[in-house]
BAVEX-179089 format. One record per residue (C-alpha): residue number from 0; x negated, y negated, z negated; residue in one letter. Coordinates in steps of 0.1 Angstrom, whole numbers. Example, Ala and Ser with C-alpha at 12.3 -4.5 7.8 and 13.67 -1.06 7.14 Angstrom:
+-----+-------+-------+-------+---------+
| num |     X |     Y |     Z | residuo |
+-----+-------+-------+-------+---------+
|   0 |  -123 |    45 |   -78 |       a |
|   1 |  -137 |    11 |   -71 |       s |
+-----+-------+-------+-------+---------+
This chain:
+-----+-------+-------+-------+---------+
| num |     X |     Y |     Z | residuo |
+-----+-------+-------+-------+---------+
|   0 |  -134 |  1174 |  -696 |       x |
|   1 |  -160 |  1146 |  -680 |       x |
|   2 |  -154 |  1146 |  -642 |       x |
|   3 |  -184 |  1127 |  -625 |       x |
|   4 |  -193 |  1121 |  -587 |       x |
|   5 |  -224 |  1139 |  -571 |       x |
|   6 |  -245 |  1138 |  -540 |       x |
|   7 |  -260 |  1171 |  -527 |       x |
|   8 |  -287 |  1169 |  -503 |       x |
|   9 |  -279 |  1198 |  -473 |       x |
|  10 |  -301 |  1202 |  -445 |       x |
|  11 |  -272 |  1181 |  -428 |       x |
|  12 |  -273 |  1153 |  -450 |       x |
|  13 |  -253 |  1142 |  -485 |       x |
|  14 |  -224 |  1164 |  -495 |       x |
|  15 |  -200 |  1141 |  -522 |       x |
|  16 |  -191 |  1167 |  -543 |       x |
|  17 |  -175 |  1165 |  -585 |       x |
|  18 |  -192 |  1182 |  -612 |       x |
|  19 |  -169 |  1192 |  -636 |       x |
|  20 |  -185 |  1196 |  -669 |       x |
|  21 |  -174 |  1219 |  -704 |       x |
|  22 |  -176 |  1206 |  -737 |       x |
|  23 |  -210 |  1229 |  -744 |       x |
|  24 |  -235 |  1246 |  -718 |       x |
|  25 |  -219 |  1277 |  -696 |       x |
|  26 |  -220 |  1291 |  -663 |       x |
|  27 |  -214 |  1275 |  -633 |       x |
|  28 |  -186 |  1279 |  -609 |       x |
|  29 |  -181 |  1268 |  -574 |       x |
|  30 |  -145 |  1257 |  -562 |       x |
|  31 |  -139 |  1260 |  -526 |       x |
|  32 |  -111 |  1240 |  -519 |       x |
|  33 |   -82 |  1253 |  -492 |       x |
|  34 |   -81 |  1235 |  -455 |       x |
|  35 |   -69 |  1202 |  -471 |       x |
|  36 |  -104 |  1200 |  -486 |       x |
|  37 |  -113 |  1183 |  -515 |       x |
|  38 |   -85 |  1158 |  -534 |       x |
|  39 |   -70 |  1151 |  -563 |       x |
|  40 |   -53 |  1184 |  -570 |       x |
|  41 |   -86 |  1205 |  -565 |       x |
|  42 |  -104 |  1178 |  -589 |       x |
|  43 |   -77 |  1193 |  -617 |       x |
|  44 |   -83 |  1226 |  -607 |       x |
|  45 |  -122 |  1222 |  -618 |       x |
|  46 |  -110 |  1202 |  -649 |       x |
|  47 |   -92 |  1234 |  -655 |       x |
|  48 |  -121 |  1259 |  -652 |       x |
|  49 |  -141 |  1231 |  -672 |       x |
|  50 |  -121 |  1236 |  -700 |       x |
|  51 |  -123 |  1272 |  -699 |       x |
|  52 |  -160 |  1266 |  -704 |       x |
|  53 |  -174 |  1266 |  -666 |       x |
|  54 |  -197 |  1239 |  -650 |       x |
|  55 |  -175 |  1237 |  -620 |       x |
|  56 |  -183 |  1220 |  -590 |       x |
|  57 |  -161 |  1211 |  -562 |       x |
|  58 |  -177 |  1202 |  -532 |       x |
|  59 |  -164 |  1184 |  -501 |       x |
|  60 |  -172 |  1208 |  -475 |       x |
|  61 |  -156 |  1188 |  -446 |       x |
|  62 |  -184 |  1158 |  -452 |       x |
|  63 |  -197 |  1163 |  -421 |       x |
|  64 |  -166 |  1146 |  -404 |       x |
|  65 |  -176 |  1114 |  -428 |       x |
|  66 |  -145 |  1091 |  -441 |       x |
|  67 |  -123 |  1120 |  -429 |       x |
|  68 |   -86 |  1110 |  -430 |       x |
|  69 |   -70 |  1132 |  -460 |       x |
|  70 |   -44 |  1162 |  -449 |       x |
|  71 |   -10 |  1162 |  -463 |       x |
|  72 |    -2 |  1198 |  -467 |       x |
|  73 |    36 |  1192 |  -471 |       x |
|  74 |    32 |  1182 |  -432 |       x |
|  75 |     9 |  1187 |  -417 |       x |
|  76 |    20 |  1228 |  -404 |       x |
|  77 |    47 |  1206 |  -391 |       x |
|  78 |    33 |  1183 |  -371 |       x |
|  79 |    12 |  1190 |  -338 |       x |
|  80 |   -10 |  1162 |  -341 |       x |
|  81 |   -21 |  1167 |  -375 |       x |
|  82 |   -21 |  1206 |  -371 |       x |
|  83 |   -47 |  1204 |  -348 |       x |
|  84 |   -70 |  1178 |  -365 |       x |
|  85 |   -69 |  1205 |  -396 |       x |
|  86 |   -79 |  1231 |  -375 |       x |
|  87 |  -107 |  1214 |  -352 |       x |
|  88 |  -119 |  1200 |  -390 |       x |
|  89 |  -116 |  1237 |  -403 |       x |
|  90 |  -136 |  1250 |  -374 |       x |
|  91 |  -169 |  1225 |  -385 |       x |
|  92 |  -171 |  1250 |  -410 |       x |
|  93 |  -193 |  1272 |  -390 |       x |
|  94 |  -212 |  1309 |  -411 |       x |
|  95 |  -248 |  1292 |  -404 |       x |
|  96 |  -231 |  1259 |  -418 |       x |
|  97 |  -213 |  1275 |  -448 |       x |
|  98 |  -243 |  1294 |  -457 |       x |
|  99 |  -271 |  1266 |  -453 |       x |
| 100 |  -242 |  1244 |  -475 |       x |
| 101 |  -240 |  1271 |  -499 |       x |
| 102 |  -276 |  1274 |  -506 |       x |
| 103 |  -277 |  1238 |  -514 |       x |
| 104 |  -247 |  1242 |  -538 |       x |
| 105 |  -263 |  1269 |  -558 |       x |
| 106 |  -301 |  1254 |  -558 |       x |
| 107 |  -282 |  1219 |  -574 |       x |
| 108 |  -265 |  1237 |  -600 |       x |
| 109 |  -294 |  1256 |  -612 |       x |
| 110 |  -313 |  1224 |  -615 |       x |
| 111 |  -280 |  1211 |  -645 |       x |
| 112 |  -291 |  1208 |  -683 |       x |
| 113 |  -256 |  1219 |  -687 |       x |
| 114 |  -259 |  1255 |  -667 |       x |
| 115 |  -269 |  1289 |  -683 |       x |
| 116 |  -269 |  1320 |  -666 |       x |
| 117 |  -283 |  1335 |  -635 |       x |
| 118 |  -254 |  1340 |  -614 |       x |
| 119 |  -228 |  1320 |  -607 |       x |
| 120 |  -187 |  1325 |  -603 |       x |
| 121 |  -171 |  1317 |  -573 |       x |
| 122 |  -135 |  1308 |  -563 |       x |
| 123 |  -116 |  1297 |  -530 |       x |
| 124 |   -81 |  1291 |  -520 |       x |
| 125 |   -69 |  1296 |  -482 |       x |
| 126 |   -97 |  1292 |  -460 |       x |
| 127 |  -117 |  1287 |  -492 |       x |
| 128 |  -113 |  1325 |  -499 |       x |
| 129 |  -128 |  1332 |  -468 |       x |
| 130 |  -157 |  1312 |  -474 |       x |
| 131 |  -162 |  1325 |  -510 |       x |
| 132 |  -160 |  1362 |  -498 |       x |
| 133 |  -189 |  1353 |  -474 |       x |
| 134 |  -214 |  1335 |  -496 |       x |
| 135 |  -209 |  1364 |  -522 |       x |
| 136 |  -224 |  1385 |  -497 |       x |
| 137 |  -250 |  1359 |  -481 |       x |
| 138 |  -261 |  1347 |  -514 |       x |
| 139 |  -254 |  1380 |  -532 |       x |
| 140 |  -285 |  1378 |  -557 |       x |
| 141 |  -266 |  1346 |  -573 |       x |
| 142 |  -227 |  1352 |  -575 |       x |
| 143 |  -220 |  1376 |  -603 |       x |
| 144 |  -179 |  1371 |  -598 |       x |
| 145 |  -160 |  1361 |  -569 |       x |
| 146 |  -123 |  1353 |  -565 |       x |
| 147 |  -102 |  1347 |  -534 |       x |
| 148 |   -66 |  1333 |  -539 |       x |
| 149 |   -42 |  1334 |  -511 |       x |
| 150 |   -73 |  1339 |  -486 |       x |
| 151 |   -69 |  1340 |  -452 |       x |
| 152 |   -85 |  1362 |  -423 |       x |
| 153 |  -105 |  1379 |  -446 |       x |
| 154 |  -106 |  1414 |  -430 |       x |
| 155 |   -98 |  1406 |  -391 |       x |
| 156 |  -112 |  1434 |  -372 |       x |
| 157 |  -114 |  1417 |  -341 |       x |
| 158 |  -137 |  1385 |  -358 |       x |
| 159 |  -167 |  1391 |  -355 |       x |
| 160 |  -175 |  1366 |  -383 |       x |
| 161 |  -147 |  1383 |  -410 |       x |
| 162 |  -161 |  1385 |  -440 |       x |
| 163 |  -154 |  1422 |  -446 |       x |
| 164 |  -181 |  1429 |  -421 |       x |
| 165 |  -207 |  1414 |  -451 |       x |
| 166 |  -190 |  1434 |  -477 |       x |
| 167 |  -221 |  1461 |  -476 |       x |
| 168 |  -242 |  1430 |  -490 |       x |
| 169 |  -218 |  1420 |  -524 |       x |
| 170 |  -232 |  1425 |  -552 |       x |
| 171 |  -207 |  1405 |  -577 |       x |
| 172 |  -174 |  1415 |  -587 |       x |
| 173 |  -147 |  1409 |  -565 |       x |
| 174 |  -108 |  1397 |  -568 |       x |
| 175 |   -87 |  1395 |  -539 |       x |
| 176 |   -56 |  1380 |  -550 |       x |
| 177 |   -29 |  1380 |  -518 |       x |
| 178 |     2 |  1361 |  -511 |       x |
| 179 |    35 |  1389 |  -504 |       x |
| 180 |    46 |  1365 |  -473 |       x |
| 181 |    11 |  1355 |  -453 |       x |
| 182 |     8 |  1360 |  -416 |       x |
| 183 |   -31 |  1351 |  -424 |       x |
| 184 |   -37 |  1383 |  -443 |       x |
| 185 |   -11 |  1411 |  -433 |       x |
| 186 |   -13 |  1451 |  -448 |       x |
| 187 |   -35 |  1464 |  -420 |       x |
| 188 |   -59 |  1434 |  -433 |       x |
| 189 |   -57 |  1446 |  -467 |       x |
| 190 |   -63 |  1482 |  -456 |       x |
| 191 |   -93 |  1473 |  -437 |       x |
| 192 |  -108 |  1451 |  -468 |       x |
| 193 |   -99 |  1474 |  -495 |       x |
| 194 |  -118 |  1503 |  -474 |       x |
| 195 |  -151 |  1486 |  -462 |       x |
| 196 |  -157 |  1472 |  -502 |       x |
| 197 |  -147 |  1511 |  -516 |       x |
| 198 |  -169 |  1526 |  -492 |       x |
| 199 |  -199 |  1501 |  -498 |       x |
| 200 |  -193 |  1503 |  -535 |       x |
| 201 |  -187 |  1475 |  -543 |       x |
| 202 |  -171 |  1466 |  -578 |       x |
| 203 |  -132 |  1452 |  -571 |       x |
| 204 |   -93 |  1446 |  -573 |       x |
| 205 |   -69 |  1436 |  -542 |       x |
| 206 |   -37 |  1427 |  -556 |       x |
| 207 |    -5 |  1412 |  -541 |       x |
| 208 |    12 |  1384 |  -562 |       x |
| 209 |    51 |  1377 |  -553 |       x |
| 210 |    51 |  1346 |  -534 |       x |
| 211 |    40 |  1328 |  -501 |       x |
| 212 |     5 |  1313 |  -488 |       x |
| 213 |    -7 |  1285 |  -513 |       x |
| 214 |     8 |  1292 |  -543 |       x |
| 215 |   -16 |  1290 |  -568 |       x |
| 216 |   -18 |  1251 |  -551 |       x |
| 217 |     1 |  1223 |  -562 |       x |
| 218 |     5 |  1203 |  -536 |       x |
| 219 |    13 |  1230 |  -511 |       x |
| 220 |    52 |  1232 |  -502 |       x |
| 221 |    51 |  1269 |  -511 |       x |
| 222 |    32 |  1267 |  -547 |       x |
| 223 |    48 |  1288 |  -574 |       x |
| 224 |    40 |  1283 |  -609 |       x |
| 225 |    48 |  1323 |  -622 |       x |
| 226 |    17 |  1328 |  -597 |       x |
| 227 |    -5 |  1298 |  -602 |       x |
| 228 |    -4 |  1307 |  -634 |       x |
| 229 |   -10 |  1343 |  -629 |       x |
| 230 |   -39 |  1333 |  -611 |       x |
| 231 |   -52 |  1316 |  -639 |       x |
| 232 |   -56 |  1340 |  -665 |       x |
| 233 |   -73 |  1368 |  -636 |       x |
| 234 |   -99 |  1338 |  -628 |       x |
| 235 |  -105 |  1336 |  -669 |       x |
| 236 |  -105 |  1375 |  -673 |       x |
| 237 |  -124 |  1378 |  -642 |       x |
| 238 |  -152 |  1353 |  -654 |       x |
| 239 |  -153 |  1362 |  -692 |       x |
| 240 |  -161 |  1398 |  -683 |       x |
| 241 |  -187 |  1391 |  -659 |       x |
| 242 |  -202 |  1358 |  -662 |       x |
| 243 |  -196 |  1353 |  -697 |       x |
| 244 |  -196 |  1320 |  -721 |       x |
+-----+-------+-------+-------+---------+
């Protein structure tokens, strides 16, 4: 599938980005990459989707931080130094920046020749899930499916900026697919979320795949294939029922 570089304009400057494009026209899909950002094994990912038939784009949400140094997820839990420049580079990601980012994502893909469709799919990994949860709900008007993978936080009562406290606002169809050993999203989490999105009526499935945090990741130490590959067909089941071809 034809992989070529963008630029998106955001209110705090150009976000690089890829645009991963089908064969023929389809809906679009945005790929929020996990906390090692955007790199070679997320550019697959949205070939992937591309050759299920999505316009995919995959932006690099940490271009705030300019050349940024790339992460190594095979070590960089492991060492301090690197553990905290992950987590002061995931904490850039502020809501009023993902959302103002967001907004730029979706205005740039409904401005591609090779988009149809209203509403677009969504799709994050790790923190990524997080994020996609809350622009489903910001930006409800224009997601029609949204998927979380191995997402982390995403019901932490004590947070005022969880995304569960949005779920009133989803309109799209929601999968939350979680990892059986992740300290980020532990039962009482998945209580919490599977009870604010029944009672606001929201369309959705919480599932838990056998596995650990990052599986459905290549380059993560704790990737599985039985569950990447699980997560593949939900993401085509999920998207051919609601966004369509």
């Amino acid at each position: 599938m034809p992989r070529r570089n963008v630029q998106i304009p955001t209110p705090d400057g150009q976000c690089p980005a890829t645009l991963h494009v089908p064969d023929r026209p389809g809906p679009a899909v945005i790929l929020y990459p996990d906390a090692g950002g955007a790199r070679e094994v997320m550019w697959q990912m949205g070939d992937r989707l591309a050759a299920l038939g999505y316009v995919t784009l995959v932006p690099d949400v940490y271009y705030r931080e300019g050349d940024w140094k790339p992460f190594d997820l095979a070590t960089a839990f492991g060492d301090p130094e690197e553990r905290g420049r992950l987590f002061a580079t995931m904490a850039t990601l502020t809501p009023n920046r993902v959302d103002a980012d967001a907004s730029a994502f979706l205005d740039f893909l409904a401005h591609q020749p090779e988009v149809t469709g209203q509403t677009v799919g969504l799709t994050g990994y790790c923190m990524g899930g997080r994020i996609s949860l809350r622009v489903a709900a910001t930006h409800a008007n224009r997601v029609g499916a949204v998927a979380s993978f191995h997402g982390g936080n995403l019901a932490k009562s004590d947070d005022p900026n969880s995304p569960h406290r949005l779920a009133d606002r989803i309109s799209g169809v929601v999968l939350v697919a979680a990892a059986e050993d992740d300290a980020s999203f532990p039962p009482e989490q998945e209580q919490l979320l599977e009870q604010v999105l029944t009672d606001a009526g929201v369309r959705h499935t919480i599932e838990t795949y056998p596995g650990k945090h990052g599986f459905a990741v290549m380059d993560n130490p704790t990737y599985d294939e039985a569950a990447a590959q699980r997560h593949w067909r939900a993401l085509e089941e999920l998207y051919g029922a609601h966004l369509g071809i």
